[in-house]
PDBQT receptor file of N, H, CA, C and O in Angstrom, charges set to zero:
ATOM      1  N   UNK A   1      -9.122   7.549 -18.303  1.00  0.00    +0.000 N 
ATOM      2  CA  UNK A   1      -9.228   7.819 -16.879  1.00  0.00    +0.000 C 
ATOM      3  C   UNK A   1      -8.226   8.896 -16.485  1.00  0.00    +0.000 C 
ATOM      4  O   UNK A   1      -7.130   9.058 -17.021  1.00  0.00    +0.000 OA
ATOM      5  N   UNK A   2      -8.723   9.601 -15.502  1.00  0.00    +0.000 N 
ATOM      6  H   UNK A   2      -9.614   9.469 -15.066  1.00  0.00    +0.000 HD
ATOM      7  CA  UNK A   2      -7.859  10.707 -14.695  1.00  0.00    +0.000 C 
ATOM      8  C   UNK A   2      -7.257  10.304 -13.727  1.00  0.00    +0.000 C 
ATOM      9  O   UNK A   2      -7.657   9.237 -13.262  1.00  0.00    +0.000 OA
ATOM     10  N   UNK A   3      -5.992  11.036 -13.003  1.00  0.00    +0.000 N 
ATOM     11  H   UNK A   3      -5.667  11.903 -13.381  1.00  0.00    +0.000 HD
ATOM     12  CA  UNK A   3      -5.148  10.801 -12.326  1.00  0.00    +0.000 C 
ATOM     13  C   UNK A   3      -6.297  10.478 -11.075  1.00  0.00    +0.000 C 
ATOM     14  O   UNK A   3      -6.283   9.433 -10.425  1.00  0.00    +0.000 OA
ATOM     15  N   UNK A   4      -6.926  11.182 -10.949  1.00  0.00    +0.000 N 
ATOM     16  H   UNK A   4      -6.937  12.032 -11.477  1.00  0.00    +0.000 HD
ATOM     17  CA  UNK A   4      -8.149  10.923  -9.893  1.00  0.00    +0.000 C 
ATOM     18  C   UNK A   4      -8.847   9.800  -9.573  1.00  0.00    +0.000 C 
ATOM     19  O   UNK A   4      -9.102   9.270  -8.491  1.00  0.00    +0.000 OA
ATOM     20  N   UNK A   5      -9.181   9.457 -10.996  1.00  0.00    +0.000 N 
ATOM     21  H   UNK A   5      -8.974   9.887 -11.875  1.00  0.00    +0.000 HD
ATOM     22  CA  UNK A   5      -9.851   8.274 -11.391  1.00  0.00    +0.000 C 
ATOM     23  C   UNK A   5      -8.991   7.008 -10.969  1.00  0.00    +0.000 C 
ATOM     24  O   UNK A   5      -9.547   5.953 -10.664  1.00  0.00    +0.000 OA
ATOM     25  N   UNK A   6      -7.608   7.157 -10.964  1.00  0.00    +0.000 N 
ATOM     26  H   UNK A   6      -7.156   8.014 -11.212  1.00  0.00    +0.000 HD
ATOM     27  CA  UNK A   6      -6.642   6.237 -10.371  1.00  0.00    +0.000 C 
ATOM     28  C   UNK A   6      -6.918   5.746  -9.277  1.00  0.00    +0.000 C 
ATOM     29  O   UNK A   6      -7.263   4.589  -9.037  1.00  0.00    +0.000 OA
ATOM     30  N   UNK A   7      -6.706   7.027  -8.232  1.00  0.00    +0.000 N 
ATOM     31  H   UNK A   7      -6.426   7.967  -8.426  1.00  0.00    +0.000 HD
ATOM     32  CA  UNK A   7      -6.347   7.312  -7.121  1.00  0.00    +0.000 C 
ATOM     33  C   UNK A   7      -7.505   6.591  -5.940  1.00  0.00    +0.000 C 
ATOM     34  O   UNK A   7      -7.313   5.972  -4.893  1.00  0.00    +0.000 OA
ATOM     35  N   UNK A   8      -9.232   7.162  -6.945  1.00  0.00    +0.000 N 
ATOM     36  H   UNK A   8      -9.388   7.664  -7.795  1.00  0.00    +0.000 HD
ATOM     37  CA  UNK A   8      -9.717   6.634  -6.078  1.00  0.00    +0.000 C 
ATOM     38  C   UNK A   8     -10.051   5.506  -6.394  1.00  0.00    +0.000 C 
ATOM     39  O   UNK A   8     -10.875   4.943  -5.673  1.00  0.00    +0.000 OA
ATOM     40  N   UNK A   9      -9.498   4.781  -7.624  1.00  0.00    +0.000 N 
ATOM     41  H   UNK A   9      -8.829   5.238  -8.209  1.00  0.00    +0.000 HD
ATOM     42  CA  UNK A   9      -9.441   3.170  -7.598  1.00  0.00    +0.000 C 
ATOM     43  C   UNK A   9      -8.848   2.961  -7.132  1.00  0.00    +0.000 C 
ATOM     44  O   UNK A   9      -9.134   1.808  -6.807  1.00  0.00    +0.000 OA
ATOM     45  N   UNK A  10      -7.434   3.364  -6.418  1.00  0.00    +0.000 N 
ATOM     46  H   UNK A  10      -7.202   4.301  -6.682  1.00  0.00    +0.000 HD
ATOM     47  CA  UNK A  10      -6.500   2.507  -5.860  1.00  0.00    +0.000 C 
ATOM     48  C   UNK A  10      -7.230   2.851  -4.404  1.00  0.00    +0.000 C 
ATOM     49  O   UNK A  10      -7.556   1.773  -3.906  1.00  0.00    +0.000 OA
ATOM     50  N   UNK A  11      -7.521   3.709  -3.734  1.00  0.00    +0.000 N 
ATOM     51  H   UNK A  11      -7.256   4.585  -4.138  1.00  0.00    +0.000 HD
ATOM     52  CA  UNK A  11      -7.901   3.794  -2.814  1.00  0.00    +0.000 C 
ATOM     53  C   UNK A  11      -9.138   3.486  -1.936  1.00  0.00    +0.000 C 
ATOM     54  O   UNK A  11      -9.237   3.623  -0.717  1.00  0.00    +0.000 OA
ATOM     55  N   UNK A  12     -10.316   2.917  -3.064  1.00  0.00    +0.000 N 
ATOM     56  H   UNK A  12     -10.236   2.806  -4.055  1.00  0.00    +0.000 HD
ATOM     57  CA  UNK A  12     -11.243   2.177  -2.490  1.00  0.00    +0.000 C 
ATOM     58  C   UNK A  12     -11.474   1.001  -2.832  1.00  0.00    +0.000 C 
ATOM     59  O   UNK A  12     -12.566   0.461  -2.658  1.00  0.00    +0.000 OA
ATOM     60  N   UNK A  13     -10.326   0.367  -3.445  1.00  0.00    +0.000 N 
ATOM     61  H   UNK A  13      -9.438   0.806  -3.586  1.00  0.00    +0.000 HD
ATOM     62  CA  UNK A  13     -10.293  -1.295  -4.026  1.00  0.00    +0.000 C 
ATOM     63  C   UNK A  13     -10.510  -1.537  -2.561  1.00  0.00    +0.000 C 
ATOM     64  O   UNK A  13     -10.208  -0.906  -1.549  1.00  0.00    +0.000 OA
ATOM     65  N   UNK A  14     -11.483  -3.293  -2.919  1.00  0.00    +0.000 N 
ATOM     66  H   UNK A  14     -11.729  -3.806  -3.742  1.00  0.00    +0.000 HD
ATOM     67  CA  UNK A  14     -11.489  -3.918  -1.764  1.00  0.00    +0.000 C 
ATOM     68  C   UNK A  14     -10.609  -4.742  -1.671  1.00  0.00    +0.000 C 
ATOM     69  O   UNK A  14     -10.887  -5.443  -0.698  1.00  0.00    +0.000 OA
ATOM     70  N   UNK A  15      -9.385  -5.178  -2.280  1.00  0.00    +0.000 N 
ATOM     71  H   UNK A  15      -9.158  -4.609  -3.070  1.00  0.00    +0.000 HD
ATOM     72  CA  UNK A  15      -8.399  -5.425  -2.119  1.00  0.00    +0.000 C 
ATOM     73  C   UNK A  15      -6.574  -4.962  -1.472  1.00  0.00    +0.000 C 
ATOM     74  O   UNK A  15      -6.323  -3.767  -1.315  1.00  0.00    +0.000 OA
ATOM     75  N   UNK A  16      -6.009  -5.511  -1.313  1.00  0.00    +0.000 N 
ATOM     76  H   UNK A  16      -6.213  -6.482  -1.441  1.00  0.00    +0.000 HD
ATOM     77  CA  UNK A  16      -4.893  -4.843  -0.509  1.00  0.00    +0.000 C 
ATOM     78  C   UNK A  16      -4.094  -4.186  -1.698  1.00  0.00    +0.000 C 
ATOM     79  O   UNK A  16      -3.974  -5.097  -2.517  1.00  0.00    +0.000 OA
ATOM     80  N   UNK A  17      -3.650  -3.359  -2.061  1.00  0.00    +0.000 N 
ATOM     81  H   UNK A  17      -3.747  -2.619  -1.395  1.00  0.00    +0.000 HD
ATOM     82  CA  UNK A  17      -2.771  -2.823  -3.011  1.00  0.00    +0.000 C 
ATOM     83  C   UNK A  17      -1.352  -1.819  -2.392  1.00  0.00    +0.000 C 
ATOM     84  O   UNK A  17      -1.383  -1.177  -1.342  1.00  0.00    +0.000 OA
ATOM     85  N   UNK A  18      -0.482  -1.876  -3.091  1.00  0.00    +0.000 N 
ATOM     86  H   UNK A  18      -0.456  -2.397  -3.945  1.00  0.00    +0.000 HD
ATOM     87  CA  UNK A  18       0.742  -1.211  -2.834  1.00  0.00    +0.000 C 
ATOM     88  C   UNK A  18       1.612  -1.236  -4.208  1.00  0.00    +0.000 C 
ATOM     89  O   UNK A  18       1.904  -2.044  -5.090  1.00  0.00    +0.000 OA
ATOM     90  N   UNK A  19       1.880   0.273  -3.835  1.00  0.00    +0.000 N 
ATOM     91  H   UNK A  19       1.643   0.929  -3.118  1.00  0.00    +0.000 HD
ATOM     92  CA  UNK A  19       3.183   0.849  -5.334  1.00  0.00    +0.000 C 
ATOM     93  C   UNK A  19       4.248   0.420  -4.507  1.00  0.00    +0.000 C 
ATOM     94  O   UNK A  19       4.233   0.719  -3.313  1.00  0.00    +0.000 OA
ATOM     95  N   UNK A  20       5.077  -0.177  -4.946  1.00  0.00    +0.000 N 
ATOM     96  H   UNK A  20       5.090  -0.420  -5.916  1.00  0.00    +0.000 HD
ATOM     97  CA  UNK A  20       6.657  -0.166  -4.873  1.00  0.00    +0.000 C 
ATOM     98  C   UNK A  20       7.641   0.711  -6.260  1.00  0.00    +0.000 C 
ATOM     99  O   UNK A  20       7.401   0.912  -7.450  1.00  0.00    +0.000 OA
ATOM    100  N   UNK A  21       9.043   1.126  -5.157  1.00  0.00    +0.000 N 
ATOM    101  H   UNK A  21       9.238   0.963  -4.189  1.00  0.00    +0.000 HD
ATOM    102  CA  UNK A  21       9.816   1.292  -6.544  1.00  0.00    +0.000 C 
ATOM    103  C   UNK A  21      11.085   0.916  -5.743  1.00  0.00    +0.000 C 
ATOM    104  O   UNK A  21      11.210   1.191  -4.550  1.00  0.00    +0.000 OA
ATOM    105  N   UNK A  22      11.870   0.371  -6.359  1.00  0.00    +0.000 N 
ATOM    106  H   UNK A  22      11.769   0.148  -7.329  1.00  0.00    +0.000 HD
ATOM    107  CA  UNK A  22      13.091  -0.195  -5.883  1.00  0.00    +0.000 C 
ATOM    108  C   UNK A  22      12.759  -1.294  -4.671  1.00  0.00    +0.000 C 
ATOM    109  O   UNK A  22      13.573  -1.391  -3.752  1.00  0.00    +0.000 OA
ATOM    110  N   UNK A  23      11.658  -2.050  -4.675  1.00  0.00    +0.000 N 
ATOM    111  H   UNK A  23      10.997  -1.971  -5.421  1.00  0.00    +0.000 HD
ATOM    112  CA  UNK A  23      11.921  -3.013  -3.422  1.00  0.00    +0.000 C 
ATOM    113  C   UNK A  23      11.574  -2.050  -2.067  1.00  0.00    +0.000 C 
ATOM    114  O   UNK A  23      11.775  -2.581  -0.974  1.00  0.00    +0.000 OA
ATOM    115  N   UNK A  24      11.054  -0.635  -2.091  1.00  0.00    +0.000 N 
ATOM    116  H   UNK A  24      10.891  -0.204  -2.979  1.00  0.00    +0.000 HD
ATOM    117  CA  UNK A  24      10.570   0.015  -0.878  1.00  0.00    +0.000 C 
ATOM    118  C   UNK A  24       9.143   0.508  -1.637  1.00  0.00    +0.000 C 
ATOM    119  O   UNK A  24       8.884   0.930  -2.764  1.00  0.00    +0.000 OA
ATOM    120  N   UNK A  25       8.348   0.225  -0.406  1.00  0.00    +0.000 N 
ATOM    121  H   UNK A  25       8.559  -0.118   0.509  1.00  0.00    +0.000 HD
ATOM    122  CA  UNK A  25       6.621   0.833  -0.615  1.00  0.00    +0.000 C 
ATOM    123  C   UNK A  25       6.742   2.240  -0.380  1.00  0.00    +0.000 C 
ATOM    124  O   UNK A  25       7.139   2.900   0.580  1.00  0.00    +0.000 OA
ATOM    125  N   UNK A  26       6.187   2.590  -1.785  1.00  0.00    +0.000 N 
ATOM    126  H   UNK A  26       5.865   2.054  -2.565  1.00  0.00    +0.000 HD
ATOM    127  CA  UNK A  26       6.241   4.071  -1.810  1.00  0.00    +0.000 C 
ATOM    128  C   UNK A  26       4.478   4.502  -1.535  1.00  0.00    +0.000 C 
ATOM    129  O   UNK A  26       4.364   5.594  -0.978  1.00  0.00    +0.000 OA
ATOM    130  N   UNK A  27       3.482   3.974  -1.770  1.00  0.00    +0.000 N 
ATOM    131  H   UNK A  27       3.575   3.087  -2.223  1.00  0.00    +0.000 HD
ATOM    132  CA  UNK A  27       2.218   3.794  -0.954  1.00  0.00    +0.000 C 
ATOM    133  C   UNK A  27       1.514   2.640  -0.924  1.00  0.00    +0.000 C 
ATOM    134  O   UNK A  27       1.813   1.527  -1.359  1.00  0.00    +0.000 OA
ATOM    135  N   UNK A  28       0.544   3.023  -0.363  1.00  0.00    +0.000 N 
ATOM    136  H   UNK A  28       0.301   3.926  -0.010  1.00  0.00    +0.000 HD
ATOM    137  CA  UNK A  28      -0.125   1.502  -0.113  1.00  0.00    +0.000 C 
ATOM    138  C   UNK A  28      -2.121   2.222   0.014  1.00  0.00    +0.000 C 
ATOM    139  O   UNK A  28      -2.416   3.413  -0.087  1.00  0.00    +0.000 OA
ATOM    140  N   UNK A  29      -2.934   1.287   0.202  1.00  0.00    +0.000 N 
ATOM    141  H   UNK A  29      -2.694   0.319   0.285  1.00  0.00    +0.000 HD
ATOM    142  CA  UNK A  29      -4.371   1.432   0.313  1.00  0.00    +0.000 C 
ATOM    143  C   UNK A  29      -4.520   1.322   2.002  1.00  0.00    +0.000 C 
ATOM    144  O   UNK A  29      -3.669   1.175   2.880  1.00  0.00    +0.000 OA
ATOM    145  N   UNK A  30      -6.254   1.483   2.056  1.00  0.00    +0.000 N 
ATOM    146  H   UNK A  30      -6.945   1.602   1.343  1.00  0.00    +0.000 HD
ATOM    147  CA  UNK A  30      -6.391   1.486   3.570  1.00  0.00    +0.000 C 
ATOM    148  C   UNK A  30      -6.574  -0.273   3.622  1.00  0.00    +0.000 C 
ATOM    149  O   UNK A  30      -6.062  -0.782   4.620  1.00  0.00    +0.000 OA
ATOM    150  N   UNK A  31      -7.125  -1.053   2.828  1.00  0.00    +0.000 N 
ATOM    151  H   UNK A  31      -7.540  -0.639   2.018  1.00  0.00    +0.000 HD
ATOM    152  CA  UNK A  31      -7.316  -2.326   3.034  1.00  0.00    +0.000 C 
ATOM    153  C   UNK A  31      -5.952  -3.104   3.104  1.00  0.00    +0.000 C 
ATOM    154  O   UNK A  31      -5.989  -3.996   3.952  1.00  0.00    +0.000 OA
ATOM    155  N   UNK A  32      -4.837  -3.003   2.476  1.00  0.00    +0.000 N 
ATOM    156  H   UNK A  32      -4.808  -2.279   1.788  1.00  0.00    +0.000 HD
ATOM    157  CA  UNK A  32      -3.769  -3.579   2.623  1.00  0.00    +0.000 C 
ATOM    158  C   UNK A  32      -3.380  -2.835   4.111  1.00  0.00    +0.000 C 
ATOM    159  O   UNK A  32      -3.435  -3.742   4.941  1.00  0.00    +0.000 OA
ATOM    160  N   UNK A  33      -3.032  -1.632   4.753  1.00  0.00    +0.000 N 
ATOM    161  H   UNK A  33      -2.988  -0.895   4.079  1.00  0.00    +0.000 HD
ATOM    162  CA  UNK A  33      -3.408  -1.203   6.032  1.00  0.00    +0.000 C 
ATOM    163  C   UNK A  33      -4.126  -2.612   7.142  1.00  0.00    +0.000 C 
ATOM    164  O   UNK A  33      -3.524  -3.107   8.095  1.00  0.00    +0.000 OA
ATOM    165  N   UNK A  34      -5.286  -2.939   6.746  1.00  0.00    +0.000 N 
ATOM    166  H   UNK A  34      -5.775  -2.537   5.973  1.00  0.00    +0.000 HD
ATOM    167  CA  UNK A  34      -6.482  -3.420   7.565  1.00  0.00    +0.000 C 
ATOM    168  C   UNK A  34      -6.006  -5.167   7.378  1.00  0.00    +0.000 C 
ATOM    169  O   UNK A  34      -6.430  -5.958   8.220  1.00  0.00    +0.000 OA
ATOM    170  N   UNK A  35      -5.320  -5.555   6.499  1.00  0.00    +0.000 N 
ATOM    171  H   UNK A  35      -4.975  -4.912   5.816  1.00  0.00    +0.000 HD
ATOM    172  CA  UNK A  35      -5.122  -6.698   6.334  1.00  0.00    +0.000 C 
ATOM    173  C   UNK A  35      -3.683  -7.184   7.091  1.00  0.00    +0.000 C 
ATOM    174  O   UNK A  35      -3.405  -8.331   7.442  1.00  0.00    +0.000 OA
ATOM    175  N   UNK A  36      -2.730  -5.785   7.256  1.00  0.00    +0.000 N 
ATOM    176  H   UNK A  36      -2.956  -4.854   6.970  1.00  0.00    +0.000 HD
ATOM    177  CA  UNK A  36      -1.530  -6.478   8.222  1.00  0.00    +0.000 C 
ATOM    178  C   UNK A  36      -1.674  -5.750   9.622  1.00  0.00    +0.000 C 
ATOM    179  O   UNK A  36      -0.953  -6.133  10.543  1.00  0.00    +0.000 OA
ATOM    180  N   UNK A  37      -2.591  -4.699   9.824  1.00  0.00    +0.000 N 
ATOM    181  H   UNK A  37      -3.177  -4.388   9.076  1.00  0.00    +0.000 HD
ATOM    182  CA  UNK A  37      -2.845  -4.103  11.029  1.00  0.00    +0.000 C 
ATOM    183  C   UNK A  37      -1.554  -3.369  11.200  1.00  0.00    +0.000 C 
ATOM    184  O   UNK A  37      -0.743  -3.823  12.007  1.00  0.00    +0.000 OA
ATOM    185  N   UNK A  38      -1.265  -2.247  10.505  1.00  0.00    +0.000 N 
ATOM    186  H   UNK A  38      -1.923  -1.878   9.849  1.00  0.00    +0.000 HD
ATOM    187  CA  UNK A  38      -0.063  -1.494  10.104  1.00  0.00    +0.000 C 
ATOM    188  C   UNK A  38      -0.893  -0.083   9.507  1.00  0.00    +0.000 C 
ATOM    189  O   UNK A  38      -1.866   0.040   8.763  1.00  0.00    +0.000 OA
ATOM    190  N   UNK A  39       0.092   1.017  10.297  1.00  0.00    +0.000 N 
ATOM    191  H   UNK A  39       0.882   0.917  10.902  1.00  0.00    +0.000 HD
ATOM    192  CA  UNK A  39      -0.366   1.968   9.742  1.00  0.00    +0.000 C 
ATOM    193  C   UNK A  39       0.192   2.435   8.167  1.00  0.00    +0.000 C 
ATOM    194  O   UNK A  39       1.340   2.038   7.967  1.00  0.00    +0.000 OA
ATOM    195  N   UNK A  40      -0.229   2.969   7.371  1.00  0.00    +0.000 N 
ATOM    196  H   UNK A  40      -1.162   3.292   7.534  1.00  0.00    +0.000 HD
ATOM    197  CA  UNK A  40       0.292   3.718   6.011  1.00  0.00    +0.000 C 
ATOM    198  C   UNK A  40       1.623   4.499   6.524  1.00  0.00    +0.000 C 
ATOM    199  O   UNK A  40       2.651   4.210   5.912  1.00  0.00    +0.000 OA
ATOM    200  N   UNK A  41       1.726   5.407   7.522  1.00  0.00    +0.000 N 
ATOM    201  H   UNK A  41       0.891   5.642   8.019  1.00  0.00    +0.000 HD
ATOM    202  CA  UNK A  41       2.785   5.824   7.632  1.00  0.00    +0.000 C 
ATOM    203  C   UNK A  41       3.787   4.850   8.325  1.00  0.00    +0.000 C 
ATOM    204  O   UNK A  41       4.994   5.047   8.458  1.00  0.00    +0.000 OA
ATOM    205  N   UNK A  42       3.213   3.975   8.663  1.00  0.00    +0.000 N 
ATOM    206  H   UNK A  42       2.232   3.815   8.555  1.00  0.00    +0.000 HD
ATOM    207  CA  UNK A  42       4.563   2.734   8.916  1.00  0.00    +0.000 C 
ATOM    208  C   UNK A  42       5.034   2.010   7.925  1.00  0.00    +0.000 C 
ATOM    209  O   UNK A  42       6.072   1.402   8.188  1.00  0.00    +0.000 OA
ATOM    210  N   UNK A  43       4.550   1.867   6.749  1.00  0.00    +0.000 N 
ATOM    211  H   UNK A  43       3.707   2.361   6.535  1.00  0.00    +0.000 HD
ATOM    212  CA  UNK A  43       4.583   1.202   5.869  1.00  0.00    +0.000 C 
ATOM    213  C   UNK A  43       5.487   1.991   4.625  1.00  0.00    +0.000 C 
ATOM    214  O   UNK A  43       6.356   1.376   4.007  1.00  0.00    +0.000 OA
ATOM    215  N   UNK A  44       5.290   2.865   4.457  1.00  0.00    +0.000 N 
ATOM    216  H   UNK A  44       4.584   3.364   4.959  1.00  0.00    +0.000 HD
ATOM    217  CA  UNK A  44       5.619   4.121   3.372  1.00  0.00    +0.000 C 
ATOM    218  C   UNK A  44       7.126   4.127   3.713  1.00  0.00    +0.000 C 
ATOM    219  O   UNK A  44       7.443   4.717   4.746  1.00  0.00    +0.000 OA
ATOM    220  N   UNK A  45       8.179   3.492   2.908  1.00  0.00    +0.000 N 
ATOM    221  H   UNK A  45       7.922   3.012   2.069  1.00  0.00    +0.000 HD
ATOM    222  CA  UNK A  45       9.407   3.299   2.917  1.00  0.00    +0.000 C 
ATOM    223  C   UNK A  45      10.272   2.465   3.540  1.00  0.00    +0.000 C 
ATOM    224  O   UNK A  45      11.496   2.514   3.655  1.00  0.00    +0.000 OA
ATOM    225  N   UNK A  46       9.362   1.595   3.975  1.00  0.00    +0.000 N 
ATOM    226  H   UNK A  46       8.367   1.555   3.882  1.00  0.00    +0.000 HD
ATOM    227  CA  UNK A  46      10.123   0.258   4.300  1.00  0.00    +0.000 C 
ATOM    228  C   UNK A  46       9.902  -0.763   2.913  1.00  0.00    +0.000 C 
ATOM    229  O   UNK A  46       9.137  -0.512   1.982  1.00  0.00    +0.000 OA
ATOM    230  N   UNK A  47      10.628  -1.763   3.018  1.00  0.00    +0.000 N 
ATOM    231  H   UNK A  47      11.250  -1.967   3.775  1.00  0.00    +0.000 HD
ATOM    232  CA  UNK A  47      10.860  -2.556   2.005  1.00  0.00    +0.000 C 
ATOM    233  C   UNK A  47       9.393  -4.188   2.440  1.00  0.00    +0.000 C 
ATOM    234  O   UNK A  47       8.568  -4.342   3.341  1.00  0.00    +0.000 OA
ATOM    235  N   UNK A  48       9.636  -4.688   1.705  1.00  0.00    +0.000 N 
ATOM    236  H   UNK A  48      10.306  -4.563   0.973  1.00  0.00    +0.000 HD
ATOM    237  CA  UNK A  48       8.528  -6.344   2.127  1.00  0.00    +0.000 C 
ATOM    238  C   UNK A  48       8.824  -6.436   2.821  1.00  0.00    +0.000 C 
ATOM    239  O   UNK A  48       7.848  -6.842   3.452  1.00  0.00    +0.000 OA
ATOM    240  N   UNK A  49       9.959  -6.373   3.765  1.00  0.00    +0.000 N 
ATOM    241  H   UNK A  49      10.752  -6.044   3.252  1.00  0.00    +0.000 HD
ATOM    242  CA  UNK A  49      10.131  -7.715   4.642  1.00  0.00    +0.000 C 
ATOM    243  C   UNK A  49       9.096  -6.895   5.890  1.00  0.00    +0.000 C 
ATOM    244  O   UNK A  49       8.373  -7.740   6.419  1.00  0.00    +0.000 OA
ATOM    245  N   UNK A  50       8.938  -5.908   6.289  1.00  0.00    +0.000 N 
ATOM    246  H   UNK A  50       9.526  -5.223   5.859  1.00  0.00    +0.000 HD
ATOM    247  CA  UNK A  50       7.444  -5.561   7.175  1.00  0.00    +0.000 C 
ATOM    248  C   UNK A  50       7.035  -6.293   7.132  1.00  0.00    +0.000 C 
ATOM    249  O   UNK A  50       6.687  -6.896   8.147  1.00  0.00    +0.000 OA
ATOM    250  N   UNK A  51       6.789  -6.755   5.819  1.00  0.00    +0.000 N 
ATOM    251  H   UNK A  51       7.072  -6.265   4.995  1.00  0.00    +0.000 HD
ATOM    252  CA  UNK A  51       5.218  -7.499   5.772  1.00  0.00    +0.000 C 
ATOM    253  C   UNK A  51       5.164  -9.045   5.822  1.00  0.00    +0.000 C 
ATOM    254  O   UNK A  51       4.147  -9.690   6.073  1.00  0.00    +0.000 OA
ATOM    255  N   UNK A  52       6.080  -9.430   5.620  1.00  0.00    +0.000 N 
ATOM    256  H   UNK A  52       6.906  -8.906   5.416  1.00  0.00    +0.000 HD
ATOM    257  CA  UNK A  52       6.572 -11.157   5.791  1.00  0.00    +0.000 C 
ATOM    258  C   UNK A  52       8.044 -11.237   6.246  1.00  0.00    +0.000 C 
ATOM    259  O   UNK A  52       8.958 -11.597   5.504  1.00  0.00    +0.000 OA
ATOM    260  N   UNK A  53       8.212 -10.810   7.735  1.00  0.00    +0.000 N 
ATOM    261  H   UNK A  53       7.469 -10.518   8.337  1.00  0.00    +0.000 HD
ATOM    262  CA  UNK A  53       9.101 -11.211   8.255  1.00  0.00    +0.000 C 
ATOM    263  C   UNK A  53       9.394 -12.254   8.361  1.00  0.00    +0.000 C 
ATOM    264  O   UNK A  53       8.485 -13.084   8.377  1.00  0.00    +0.000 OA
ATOM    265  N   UNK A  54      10.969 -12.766   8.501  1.00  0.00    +0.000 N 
ATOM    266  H   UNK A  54      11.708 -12.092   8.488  1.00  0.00    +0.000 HD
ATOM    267  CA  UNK A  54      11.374 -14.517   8.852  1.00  0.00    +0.000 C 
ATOM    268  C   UNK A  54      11.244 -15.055   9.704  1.00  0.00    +0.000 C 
ATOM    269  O   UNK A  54      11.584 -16.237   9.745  1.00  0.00    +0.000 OA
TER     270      UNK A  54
């Protein structure tokens, strides 16, 4: 597979997906998007806790 071939698996899984590196989301999909009602650019360098606050 091509870098492409990645990209648009990661990007039309019907599942929620996200790269992390160090504990911060370095991207994410549109369905993980649609599942916390968060934009991609809100998401793109914050760490989990966005996503399961206490």
């Amino acid at each position: 597979m091509t870098d492409i071939d990645y990209r648009l698996a990661f990007e039309l899984s019907p599942i929620g997906l996200v790269l992390s590196r160090h504990r911060s989301i370095v991207d994410c999909n549109a369905r993980l998007c649609e599942m916390f009602g968060l934009s991609r650019e809100l998401l793109i360098g914050q760490t989990f806790q966005v996503l399961y606050p206490s």
